[in-house]
Backbone bond lengths (Angstrom), bond angles and torsions (degrees), N, CA, C in turn:
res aa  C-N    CA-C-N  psi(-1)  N-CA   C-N-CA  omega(-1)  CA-C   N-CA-C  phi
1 X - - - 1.454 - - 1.524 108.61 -
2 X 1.427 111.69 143.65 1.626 108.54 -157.72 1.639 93.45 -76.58
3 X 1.409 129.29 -147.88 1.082 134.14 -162.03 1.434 88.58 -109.86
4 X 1.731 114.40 -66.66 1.158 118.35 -177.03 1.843 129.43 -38.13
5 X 1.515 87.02 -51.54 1.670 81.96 171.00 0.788 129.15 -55.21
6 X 1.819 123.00 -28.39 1.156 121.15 163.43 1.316 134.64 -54.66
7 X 0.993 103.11 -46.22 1.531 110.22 176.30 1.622 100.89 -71.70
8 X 0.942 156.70 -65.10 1.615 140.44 -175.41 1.574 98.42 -37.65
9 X 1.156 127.69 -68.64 1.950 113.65 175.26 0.973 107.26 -37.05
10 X 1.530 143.77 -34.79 1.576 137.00 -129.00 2.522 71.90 -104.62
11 X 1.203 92.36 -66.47 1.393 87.18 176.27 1.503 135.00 -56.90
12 X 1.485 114.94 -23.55 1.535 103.81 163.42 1.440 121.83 -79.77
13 X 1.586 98.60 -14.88 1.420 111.76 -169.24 1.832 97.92 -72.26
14 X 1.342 112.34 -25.58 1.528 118.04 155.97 1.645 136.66 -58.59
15 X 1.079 102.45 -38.97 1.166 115.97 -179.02 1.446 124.89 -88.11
16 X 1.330 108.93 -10.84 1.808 136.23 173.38 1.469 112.43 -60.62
17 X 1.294 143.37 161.52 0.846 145.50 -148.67 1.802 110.88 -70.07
18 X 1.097 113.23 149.85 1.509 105.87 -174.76 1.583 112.34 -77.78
19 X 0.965 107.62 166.96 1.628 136.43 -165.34 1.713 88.05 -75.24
20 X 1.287 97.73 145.50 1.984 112.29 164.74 1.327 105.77 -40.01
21 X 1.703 120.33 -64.27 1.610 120.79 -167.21 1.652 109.10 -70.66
22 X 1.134 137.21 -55.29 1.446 132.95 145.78 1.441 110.25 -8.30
23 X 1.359 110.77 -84.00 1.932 111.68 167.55 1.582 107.88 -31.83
24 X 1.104 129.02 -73.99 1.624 149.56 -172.24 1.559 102.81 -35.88
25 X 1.469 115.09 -33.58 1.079 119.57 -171.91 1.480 112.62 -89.23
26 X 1.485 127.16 -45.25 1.372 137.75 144.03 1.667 118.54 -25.27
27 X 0.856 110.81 -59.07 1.440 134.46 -175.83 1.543 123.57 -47.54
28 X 1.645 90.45 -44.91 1.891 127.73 -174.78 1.518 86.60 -72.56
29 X 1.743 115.91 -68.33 1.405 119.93 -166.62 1.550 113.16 -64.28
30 X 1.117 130.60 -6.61 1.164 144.24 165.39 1.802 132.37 -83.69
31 X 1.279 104.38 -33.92 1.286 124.53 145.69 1.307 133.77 -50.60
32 X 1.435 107.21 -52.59 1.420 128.48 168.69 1.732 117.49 -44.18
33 X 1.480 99.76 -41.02 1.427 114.37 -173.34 1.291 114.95 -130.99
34 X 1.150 88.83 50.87 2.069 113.28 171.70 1.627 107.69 -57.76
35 X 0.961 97.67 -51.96 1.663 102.30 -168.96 1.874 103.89 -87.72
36 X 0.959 128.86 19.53 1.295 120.34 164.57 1.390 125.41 -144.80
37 X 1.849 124.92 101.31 0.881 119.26 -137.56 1.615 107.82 -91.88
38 X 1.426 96.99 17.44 1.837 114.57 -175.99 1.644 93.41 -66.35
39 X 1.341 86.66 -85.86 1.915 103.20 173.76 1.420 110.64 -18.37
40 X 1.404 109.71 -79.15 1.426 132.87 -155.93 1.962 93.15 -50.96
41 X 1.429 123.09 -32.36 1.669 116.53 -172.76 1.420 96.15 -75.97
42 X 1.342 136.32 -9.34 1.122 127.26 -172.21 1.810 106.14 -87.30
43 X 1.244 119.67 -21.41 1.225 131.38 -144.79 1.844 105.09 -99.06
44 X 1.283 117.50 103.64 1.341 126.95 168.41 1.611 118.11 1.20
45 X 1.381 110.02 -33.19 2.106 102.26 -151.02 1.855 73.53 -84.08
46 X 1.405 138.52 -3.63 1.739 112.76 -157.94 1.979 83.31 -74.81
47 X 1.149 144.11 -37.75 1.180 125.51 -171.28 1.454 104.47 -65.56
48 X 1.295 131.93 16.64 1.478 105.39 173.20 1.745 105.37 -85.88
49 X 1.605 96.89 160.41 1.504 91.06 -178.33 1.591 130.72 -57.18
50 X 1.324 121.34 -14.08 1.508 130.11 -149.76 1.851 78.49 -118.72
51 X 1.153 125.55 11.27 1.383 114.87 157.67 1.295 108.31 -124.91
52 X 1.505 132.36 -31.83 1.169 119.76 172.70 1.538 116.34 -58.01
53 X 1.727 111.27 -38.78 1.577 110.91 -175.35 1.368 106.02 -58.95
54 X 0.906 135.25 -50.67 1.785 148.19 177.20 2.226 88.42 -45.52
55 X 0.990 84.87 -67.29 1.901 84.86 -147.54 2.268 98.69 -64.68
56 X 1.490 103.48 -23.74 1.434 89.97 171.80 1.841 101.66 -109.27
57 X 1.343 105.77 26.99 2.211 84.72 166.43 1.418 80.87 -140.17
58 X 1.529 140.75 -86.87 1.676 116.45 -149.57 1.379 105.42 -79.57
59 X 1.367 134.09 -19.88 1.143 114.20 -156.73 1.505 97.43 -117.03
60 X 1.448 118.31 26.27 1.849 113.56 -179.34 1.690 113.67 -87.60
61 X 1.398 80.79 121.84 1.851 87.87 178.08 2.037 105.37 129.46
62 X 1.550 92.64 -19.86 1.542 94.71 -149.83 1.943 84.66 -93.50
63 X 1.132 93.94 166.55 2.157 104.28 -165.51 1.380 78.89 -73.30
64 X 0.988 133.91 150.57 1.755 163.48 69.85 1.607 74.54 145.27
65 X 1.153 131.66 76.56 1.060 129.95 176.92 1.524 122.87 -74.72
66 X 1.319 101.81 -31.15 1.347 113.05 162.46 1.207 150.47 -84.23
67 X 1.648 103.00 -8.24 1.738 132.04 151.07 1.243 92.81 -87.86
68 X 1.195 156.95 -40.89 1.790 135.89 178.32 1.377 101.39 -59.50
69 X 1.145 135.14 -43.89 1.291 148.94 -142.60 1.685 89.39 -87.67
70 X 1.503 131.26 -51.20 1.197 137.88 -177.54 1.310 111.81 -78.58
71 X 1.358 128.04 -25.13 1.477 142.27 -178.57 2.180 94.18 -78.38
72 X 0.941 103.65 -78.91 1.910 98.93 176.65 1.502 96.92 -47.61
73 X 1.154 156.67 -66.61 1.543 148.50 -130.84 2.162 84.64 -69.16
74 X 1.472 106.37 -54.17 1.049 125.71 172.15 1.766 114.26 -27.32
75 X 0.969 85.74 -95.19 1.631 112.99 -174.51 1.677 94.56 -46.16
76 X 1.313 138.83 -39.42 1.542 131.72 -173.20 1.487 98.52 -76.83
77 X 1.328 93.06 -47.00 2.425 77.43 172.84 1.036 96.40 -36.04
78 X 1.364 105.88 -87.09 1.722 122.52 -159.34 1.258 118.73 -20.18
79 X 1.593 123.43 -50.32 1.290 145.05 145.55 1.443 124.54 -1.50
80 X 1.673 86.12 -67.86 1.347 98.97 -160.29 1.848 111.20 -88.06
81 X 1.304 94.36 -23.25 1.616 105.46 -166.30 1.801 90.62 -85.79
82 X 1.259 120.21 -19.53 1.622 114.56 178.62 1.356 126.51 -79.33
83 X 1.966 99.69 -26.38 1.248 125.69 166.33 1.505 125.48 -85.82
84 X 1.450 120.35 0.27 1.194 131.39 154.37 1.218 131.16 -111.30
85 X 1.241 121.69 -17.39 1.388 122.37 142.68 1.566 149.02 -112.68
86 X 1.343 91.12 50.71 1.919 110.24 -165.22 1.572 95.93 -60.69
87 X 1.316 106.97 143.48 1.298 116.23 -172.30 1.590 121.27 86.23
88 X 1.296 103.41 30.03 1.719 85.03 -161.22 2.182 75.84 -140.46
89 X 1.140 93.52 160.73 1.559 95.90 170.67 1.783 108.49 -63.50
90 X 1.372 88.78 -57.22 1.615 83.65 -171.43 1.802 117.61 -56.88
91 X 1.416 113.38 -27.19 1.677 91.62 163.28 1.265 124.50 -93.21
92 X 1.712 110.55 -3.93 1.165 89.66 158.69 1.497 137.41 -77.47
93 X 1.180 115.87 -7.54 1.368 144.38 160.55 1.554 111.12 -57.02
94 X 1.527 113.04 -55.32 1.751 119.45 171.52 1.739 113.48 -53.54
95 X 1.608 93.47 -40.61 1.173 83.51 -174.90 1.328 123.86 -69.62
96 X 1.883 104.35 -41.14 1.564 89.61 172.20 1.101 147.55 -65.16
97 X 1.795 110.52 -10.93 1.325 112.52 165.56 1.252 119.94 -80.75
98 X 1.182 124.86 -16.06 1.512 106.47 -178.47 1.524 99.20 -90.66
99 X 1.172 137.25 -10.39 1.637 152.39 152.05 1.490 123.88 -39.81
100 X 1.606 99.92 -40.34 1.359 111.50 -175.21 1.862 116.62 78.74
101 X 1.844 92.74 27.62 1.667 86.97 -168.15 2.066 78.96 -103.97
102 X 1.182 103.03 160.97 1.650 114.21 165.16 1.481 118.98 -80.57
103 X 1.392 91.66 157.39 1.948 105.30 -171.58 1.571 87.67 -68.22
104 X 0.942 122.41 -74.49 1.780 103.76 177.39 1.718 125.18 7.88
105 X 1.376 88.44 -68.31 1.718 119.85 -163.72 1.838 100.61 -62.84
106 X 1.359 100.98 -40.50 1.331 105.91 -175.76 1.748 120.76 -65.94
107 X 1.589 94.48 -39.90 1.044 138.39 169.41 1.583 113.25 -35.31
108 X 1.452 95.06 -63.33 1.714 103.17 170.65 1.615 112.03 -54.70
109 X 1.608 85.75 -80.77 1.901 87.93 -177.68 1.540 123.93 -37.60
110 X 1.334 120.40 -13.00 1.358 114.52 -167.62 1.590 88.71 -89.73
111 X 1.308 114.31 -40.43 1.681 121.80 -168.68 1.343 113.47 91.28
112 X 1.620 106.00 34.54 1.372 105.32 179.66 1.820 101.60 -127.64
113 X 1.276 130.01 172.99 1.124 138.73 158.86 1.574 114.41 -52.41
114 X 1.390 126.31 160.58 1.098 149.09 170.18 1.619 106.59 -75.21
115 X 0.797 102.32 -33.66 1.868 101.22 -176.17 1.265 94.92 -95.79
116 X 1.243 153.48 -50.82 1.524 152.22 -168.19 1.167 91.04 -51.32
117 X 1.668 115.27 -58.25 1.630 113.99 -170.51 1.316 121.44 -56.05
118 X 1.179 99.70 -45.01 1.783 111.26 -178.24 1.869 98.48 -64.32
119 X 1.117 110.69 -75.42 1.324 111.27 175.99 2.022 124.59 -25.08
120 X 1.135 95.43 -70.60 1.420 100.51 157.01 1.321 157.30 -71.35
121 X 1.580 110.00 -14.39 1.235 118.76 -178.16 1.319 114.85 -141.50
122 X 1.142 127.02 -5.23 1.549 145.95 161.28 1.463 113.57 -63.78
123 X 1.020 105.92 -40.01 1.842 107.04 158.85 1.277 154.78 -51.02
124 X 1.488 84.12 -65.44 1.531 122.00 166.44 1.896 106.34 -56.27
125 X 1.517 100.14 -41.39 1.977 101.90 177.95 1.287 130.22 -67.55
126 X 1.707 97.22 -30.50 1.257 120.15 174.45 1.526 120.11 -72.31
127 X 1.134 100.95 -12.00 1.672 106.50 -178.72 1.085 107.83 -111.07
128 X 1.372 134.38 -32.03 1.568 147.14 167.80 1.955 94.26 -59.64
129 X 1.087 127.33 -57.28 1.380 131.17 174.09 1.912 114.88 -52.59
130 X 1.091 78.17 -40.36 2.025 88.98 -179.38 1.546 93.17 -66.84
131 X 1.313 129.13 -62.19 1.302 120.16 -164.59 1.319 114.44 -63.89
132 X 1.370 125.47 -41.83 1.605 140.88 166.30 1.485 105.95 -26.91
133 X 1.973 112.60 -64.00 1.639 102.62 -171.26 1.090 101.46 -96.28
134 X 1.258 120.45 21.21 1.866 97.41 -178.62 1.212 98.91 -99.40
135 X 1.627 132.66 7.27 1.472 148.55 -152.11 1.849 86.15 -87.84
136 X 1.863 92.69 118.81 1.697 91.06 154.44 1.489 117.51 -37.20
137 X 1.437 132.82 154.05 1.103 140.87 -154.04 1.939 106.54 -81.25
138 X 1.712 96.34 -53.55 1.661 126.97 163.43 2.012 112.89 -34.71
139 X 1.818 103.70 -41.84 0.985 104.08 156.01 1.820 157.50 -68.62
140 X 1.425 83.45 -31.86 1.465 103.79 177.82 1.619 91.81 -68.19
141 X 1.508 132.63 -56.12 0.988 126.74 -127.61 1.630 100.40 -78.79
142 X 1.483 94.37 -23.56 1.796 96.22 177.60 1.236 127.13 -92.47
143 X 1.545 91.87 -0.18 1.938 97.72 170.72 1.688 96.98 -95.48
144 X 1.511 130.36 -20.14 1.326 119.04 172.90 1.181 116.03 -71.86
């Protein structure tokens, strides 16, 4: 194999879908700016399919349709991961974000630090959340 060809694989092999922690990182910055669907249209995850279907069938026509569209895909993880693991730090963590209460707040009631929390369970949600919207659309609908 010549050199060159190699290197064109070596470069699409770049340009191919991103890595879990790459996602994880999207995901985090997306969280952050749950409640503003300005930000959130700027933010990579709106091409996933279970946000495009939202932003071109109920929500087409409407302003930032595609940060609303990323803001619900959002907020139904959260939902769902708070409603499957009640009692556990990490939904209580889901829950408060889709609540709109702060990691602080959670922080207290759990009786743990803010950094323990973040450190430990801020991760683990973020990846439980990544897998949630990255879910074919056909799928979600039959686990709802």
């Amino acid at each position: 194999m010549s050199a060159t060809r190699m290197r064109r694989n070596d470069a699409s092999a770049l340009r191919g879908r991103p890595n879990a922690a790459a996602v994880d990182e999207r995901v985090r910055a997306a969280l952050r700016a749950i409640d503003d669907p300005i930000v959130l249209e700027a933010s990579p995850l709106v091409r996933l399919d279970s946000v495009r279907s939202l932003a071109e069938g109920p929500l087409r026509g409407r302003t930032c349709a595609e940060g609303l569209a990323l803001r619900f895909v959002l907020r139904k993880a959260l939902a769902d991961i708070a409603n499957d693991l009640i009692g556990t730090p990490i939904g209580a963590l889901s829950a408060a974000l889709h609540d709109g209460r702060t990691q602080a707040e959670v922080a207290i009631d759990l009786g743990i630090t803010q950094e323990h929390l973040s450190r430990r369970w801020k991760g683990p949600l973020v990846s439980l959340v990544r897998e949630r919207i990255e879910r074919p659309v056909s799928q979600q609908q039959r686990a709802a």
